[in-house]
SERO-4910 file (N, C-alpha, C, O; in steps of 0.05 Angstrom, whole numbers):
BEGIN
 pado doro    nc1    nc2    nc3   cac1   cac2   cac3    cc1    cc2    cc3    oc1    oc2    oc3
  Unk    A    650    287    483    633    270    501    604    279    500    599    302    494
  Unk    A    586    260    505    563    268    511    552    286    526    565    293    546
  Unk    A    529    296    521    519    310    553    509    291    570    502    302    590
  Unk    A    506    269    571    499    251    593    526    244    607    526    241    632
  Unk    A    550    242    592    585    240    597    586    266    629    590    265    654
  Unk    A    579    288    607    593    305    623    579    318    645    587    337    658
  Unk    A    546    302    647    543    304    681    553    280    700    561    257    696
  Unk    A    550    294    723    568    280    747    543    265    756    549    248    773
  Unk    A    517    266    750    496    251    764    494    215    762    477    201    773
  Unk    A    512    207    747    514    172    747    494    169    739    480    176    720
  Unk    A    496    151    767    467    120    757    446    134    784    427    122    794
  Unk    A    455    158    789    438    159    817    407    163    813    394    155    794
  Unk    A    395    181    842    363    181    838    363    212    823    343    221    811
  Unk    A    392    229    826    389    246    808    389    243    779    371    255    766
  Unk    A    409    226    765    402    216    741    382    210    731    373    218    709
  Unk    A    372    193    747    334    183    741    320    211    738    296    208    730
  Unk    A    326    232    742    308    261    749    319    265    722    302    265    704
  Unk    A    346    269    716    355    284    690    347    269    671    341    285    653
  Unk    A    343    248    665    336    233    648    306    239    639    298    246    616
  Unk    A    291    235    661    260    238    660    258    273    646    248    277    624
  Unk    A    265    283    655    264    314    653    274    319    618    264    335    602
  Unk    A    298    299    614    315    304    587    290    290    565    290    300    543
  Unk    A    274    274    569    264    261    549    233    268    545    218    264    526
  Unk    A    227    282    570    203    307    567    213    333    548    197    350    540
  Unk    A    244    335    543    245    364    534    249    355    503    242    370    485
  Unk    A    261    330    499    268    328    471    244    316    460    241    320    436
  Unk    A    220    299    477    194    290    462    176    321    455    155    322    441
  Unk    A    183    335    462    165    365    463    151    376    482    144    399    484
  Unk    A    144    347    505    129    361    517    133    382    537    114    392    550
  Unk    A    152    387    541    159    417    555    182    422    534    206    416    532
  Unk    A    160    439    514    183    451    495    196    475    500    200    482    523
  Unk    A    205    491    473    231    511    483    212    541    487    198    553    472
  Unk    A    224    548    524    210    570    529    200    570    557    204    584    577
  Unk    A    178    536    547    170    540    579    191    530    603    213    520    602
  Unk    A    174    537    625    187    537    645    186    513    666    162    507    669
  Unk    A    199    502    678    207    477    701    195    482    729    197    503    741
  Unk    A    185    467    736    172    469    759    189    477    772    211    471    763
  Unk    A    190    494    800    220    491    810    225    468    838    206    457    849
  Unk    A    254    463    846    258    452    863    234    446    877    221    431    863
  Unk    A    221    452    901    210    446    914    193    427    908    191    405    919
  Unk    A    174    439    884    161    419    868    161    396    857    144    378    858
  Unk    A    186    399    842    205    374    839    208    348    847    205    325    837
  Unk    A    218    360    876    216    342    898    200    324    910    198    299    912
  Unk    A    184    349    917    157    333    922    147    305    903    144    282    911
  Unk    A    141    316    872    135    301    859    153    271    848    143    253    834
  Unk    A    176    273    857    196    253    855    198    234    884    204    211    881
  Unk    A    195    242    903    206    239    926    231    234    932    240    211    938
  Unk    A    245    257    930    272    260    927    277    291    935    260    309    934
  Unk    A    307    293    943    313    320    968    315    337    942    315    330    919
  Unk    A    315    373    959    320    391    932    351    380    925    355    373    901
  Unk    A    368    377    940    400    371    926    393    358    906    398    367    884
  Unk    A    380    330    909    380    320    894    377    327    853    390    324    832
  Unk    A    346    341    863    343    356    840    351    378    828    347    383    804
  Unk    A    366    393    847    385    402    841    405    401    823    411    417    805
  Unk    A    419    374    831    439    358    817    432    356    788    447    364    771
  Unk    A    411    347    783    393    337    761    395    368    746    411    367    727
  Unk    A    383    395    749    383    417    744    416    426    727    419    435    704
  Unk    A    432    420    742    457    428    749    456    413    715    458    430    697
  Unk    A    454    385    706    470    368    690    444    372    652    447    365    628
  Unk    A    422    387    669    404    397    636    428    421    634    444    414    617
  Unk    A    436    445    644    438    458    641    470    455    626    479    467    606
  Unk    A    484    436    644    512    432    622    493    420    595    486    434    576
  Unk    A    488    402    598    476    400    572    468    415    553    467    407    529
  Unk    A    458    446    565    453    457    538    415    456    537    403    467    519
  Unk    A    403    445    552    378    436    543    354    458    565    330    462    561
  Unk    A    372    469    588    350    492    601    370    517    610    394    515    606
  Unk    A    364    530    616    375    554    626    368    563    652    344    567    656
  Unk    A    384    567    669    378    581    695    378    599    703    401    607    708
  Unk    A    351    625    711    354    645    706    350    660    741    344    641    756
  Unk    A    350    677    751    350    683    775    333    700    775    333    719    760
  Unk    A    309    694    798    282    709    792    263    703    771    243    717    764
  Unk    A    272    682    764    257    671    735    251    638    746    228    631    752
  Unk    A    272    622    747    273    601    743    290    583    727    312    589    719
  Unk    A    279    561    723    298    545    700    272    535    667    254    520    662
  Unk    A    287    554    654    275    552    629    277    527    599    301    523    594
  Unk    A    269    521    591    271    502    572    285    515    548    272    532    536
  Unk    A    309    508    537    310    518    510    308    503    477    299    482    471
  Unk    A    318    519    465    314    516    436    332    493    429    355    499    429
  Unk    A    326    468    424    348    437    424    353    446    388    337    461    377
  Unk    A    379    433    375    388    442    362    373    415    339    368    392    347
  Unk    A    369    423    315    353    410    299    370    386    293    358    365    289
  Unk    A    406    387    291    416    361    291    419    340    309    433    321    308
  Unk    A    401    348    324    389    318    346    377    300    333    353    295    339
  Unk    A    390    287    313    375    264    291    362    243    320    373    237    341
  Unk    A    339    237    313    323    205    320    316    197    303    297    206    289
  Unk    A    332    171    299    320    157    275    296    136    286    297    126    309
  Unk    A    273    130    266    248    116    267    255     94    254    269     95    234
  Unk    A    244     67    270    246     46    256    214     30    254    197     27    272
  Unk    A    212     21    226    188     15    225    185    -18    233    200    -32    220
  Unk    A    172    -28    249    182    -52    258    159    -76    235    168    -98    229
  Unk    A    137    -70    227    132    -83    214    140    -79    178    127    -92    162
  Unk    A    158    -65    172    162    -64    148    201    -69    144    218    -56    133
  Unk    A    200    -88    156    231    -97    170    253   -100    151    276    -92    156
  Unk    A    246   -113    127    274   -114    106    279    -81     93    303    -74     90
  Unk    A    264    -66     88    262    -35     65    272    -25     84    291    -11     78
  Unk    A    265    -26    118    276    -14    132    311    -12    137    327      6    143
  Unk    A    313    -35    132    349    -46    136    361    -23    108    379     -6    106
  Unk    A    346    -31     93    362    -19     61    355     12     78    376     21     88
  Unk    A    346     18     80    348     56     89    361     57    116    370     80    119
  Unk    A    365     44    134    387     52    148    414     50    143    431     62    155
  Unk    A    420     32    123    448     30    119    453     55    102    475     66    104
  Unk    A    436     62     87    436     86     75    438    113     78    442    127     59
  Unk    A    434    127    110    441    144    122    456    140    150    458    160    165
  Unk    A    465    118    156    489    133    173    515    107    167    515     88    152
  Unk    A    528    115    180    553    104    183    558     94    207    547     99    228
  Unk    A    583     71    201    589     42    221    610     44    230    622     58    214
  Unk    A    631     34    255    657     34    261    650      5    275    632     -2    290
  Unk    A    674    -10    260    673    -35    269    694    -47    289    718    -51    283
  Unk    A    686    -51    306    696    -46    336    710    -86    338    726    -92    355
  Unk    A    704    -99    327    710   -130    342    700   -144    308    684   -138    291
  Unk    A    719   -163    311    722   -173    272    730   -207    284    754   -210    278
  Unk    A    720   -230    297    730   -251    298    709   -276    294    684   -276    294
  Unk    A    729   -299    292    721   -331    289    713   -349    309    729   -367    313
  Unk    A    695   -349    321    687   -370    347    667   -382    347    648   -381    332
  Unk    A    673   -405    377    649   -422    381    631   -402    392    639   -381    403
  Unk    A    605   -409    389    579   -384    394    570   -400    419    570   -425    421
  Unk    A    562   -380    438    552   -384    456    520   -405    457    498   -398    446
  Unk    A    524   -430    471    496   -442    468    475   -435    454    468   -443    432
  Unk    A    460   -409    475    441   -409    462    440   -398    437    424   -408    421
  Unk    A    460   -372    424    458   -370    397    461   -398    380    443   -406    365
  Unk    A    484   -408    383    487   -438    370    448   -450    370    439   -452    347
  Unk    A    431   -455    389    411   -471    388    399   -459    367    392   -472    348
  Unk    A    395   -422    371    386   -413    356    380   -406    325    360   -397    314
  Unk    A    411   -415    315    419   -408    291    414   -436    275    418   -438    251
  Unk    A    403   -461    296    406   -487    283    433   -502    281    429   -523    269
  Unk    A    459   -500    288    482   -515    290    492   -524    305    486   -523    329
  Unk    A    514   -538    292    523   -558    316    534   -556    328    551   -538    324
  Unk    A    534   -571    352    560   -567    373    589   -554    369    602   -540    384
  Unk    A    595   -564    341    633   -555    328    624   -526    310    640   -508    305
  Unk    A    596   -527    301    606   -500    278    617   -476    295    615   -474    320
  Unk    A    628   -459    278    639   -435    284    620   -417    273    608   -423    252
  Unk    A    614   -383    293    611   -367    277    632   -338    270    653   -337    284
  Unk    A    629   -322    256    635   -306    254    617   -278    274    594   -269    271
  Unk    A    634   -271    290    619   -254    314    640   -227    302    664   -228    294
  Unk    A    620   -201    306    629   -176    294    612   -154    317    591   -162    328
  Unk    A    623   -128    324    617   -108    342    617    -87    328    636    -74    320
  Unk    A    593    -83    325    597    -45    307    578    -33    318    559    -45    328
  Unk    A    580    -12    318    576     21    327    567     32    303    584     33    285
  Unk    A    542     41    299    525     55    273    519     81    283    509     79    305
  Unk    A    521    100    277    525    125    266    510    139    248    504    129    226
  Unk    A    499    173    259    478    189    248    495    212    255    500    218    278
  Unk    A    505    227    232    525    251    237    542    245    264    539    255    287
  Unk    A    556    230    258    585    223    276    578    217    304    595    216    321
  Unk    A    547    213    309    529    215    332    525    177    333    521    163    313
  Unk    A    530    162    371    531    140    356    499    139    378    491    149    399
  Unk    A    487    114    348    452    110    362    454     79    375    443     71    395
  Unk    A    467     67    359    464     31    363    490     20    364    511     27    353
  Unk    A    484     -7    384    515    -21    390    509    -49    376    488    -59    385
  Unk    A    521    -63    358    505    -92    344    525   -112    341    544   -115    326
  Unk    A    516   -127    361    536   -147    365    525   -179    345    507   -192    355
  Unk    A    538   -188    318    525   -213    302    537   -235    310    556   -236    325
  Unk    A    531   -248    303    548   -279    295    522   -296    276    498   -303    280
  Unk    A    547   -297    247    538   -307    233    551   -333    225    576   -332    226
  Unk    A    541   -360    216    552   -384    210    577   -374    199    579   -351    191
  Unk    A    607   -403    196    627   -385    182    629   -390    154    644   -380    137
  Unk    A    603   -417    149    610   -424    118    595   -403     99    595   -407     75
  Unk    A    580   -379    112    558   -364    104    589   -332    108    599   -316     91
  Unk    A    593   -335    131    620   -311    131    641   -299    118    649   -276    112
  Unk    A    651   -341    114    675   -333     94    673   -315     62    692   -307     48
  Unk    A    649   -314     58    651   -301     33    657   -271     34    665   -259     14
  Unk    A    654   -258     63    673   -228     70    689   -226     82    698   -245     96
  Unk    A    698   -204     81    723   -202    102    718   -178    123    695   -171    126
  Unk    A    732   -168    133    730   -148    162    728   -126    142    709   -111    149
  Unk    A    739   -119    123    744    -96    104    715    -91     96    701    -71    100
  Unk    A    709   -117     83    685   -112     76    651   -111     92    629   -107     82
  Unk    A    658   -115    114    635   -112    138    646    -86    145    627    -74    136
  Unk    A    658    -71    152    664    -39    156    658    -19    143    659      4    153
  Unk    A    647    -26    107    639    -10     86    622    -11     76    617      8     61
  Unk    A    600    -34     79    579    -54     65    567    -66     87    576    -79    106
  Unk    A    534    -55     79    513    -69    103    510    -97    110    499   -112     94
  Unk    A    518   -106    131    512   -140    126    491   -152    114    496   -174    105
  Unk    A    467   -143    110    445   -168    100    458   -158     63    447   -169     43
  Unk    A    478   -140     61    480   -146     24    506   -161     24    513   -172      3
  Unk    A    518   -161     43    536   -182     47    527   -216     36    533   -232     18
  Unk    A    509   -214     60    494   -242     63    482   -249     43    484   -273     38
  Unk    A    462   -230     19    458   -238     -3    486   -241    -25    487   -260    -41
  Unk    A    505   -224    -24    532   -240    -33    546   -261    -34    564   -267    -50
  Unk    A    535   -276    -14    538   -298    -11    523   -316    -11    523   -335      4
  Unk    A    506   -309    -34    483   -330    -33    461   -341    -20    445   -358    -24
  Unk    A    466   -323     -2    443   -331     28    409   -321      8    416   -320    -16
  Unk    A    386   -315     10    362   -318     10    348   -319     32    338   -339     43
  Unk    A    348   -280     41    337   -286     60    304   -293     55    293   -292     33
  Unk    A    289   -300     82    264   -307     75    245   -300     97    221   -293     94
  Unk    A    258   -302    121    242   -281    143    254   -286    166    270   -305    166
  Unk    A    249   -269    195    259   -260    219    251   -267    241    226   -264    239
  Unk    A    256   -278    270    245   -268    294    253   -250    306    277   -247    306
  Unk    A    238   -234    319    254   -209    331    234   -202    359    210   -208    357
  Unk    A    243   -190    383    240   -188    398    250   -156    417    273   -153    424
  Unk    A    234   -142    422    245   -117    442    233   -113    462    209   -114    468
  Unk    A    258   -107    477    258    -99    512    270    -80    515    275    -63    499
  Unk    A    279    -83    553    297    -56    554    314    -70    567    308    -92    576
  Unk    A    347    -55    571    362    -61    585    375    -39    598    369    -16    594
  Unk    A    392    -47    613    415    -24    622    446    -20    614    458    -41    616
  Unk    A    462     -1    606    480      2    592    516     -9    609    530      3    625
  Unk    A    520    -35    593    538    -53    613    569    -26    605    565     -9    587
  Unk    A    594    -28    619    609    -12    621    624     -3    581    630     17    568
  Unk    A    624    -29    578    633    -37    548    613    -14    525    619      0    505
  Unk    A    591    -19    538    572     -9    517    573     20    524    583     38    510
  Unk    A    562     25    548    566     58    557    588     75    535    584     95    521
  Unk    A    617     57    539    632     75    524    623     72    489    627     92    476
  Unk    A    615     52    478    614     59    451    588     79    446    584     94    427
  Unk    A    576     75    462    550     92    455    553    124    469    541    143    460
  Unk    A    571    125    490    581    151    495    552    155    518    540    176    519
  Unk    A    546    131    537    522    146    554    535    137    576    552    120    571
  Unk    A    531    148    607    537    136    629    527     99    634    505     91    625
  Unk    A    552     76    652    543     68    657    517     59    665    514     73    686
  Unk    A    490     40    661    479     37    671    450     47    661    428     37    666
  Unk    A    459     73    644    427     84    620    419     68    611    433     51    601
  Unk    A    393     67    609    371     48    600    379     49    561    385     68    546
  Unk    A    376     27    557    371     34    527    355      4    516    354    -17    528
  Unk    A    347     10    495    325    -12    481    340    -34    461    350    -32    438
  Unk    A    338    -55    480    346    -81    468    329    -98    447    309   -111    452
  Unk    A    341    -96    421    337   -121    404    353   -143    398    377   -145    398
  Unk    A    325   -167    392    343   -189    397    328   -202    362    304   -202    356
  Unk    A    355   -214    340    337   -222    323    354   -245    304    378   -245    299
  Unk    A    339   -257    299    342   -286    286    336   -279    262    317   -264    257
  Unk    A    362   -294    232    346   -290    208    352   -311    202    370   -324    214
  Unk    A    334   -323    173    331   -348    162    324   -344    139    310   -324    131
  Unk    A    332   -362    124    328   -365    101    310   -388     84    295   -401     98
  Unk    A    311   -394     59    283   -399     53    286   -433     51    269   -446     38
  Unk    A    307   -443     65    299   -473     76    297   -469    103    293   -490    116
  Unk    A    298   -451    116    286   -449    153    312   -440    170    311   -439    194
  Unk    A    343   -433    150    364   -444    173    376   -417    179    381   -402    161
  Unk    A    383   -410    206    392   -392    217    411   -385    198    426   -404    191
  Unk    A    415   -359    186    444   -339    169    444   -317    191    457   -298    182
  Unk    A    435   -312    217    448   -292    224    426   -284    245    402   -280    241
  Unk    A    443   -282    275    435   -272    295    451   -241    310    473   -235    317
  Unk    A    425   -229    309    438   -206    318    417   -190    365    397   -194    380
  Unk    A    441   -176    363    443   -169    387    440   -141    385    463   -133    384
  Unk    A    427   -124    385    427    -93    384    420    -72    403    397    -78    412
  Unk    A    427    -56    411    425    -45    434    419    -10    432    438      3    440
  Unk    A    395      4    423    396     34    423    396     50    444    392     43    468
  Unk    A    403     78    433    396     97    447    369    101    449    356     91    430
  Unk    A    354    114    469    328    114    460    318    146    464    295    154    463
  Unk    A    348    163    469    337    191    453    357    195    427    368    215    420
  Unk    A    357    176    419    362    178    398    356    156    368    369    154    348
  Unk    A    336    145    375    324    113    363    301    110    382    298    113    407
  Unk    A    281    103    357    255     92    365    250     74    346    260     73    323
  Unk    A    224     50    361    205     39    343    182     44    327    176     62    343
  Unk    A    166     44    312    138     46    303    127     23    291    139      9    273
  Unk    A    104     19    301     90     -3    290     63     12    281     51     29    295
  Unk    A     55      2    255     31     19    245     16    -10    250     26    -32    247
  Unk    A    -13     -1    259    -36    -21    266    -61    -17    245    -68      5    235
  Unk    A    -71    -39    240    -99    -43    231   -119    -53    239   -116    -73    253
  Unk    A   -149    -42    234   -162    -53    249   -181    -81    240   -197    -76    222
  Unk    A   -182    -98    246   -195   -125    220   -213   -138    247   -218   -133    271
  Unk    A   -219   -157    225   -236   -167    248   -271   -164    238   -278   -147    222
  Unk    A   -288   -181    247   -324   -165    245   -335   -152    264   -315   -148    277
  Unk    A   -349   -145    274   -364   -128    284   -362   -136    314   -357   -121    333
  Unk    A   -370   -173    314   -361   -184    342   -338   -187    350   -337   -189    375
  Unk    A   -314   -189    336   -289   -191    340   -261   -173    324   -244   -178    307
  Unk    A   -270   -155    338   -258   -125    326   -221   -131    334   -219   -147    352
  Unk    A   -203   -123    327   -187   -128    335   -154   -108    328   -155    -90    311
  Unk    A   -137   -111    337   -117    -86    322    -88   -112    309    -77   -126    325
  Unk    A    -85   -112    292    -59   -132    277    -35   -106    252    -39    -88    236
  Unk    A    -13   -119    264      4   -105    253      4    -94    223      6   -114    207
  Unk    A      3    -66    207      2    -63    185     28    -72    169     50    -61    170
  Unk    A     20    -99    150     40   -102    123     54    -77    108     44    -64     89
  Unk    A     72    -75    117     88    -53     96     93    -32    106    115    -22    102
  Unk    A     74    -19    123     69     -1    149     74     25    131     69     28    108
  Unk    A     88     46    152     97     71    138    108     79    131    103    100    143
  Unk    A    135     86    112    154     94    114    160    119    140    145    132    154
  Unk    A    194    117    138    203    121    165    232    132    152    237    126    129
  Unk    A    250    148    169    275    144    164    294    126    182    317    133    188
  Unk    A    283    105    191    295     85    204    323     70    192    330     75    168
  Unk    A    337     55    206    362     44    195    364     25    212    348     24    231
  Unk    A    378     11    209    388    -21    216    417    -28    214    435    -12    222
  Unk    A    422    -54    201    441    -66    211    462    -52    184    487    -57    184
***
């Protein structure tokens, strides 16, 4: 289980503490050594009881991520270098897909044939009767899971795989297997909170925040081949967008860099 599993802090105002505290220690900024404000301080700065933070205290330390020392305090430690976060480069979106399928691994959780919900249906361009093919997988960075990706793809675009073959093989080389051409994307990110279903494949408590993508692909007559639903960790998955600056002198401006930077990001 996780270390977010195996604290008892939920969805509470202590969780919100462990969390805040967990993602200051793994961004660096209270790296390994220094030391935690203590309780009192805590508190204050949260507005929340010492129990509370306490609690919070209690669930770094199962974790592995501070140490509690007496007459000292609670110390930050040394996080273990296989804490993979993978980077995704958001404007360099197809090279990105080919390198995530390329370092981790998928467990494919849900393999079926259905009517798609409205708005995917509007989205994908079909009709009232088409069917898609809807699939649930769980992607993987050293047996560590980062993303939950729920598709549905048309089924005259589907039938050309099977469940075997979505469990071993990235979907967009699928989709060029079948003739598809892709040609470009809409995509969209937010945040959400982790519904009971998801908690367990991703291994976080009910209710953890994690970073929602939402994305449309098409091909090179305009028509939906595939909508996806993705859901990260976000200590363990990020975005990057590299910026440029264009524009003249009166109208200076920042627009997304073509091609951007490489990353060890992954996808679908």
């Amino acid at each position: 289980m996780s270390e977010a599993k195996t604290s008892a802090v939920g969805g509470t105002k202590s969780h919100r503490i462990y969390l805040l505290l967990k993602d200051a220690i793994l961004s660096g900024r209270l790296p390994a050594g220094s030391k935690l404000a203590g309780e009192n301080k805590l508190a204050e700065q949260h507005g929340v009881s010492r129990v509370t933070v306490r609690r919070a205290m209690e669930a770094l330390q199962a974790a592995g991520m501070v140490e509690r020392k007496a007459g000292v305090g609670t110390v930050v430690l040394e996080q273990p270098l296989d804490a993979t976060v993978m980077t995704a480069s958001v404007s360099n979106l197809m090279p990105n897909m080919v390198k995530m399928s390329q370092a981790s691994q998928v467990r494919l959780l849900e393999f079926a044939y259905v009517l798609p919900p409205e708005m995917i249906r509007e989205r994908l361009g079909m009709g009232p009767s088409g069917k898609v093919q809807r699939s649930v997988r769980v992607r993987m960075v050293d047996d560590k899971p980062f993303s939950h990706l729920v598709t549905h793809v048309p089924e005259s675009i589907a039938l050309h795989y099977n469940e075997m073959d979505l469990a071993n093989t990235p979907l967009f080389v699928l989709l060029e297997r079948s003739g598809v051409k892709v040609d470009h994307a809409s995509q969209s990110i937010s945040a959400t909170l982790a519904s009971h279903e998801v908690a367990e494949a991703l291994d976080v408590p009910v209710g953890s925040p994690l970073i929602s993508l939402t994305r449309v692909v098409f091909d090179e007559q305009g028509r939906g081949v595939e909508h996806l639903d993705a859901l990260y960790r976000p200590d363990r998955y990020r975005f990057q967008i590299d910026l440029e600056r264009n524009g003249d002198e009166h109208s200076r401006y920042w627009e997304p860099k073509v091609g951007g930077m490489p990353t060890n990001g992954k996808d679908e």
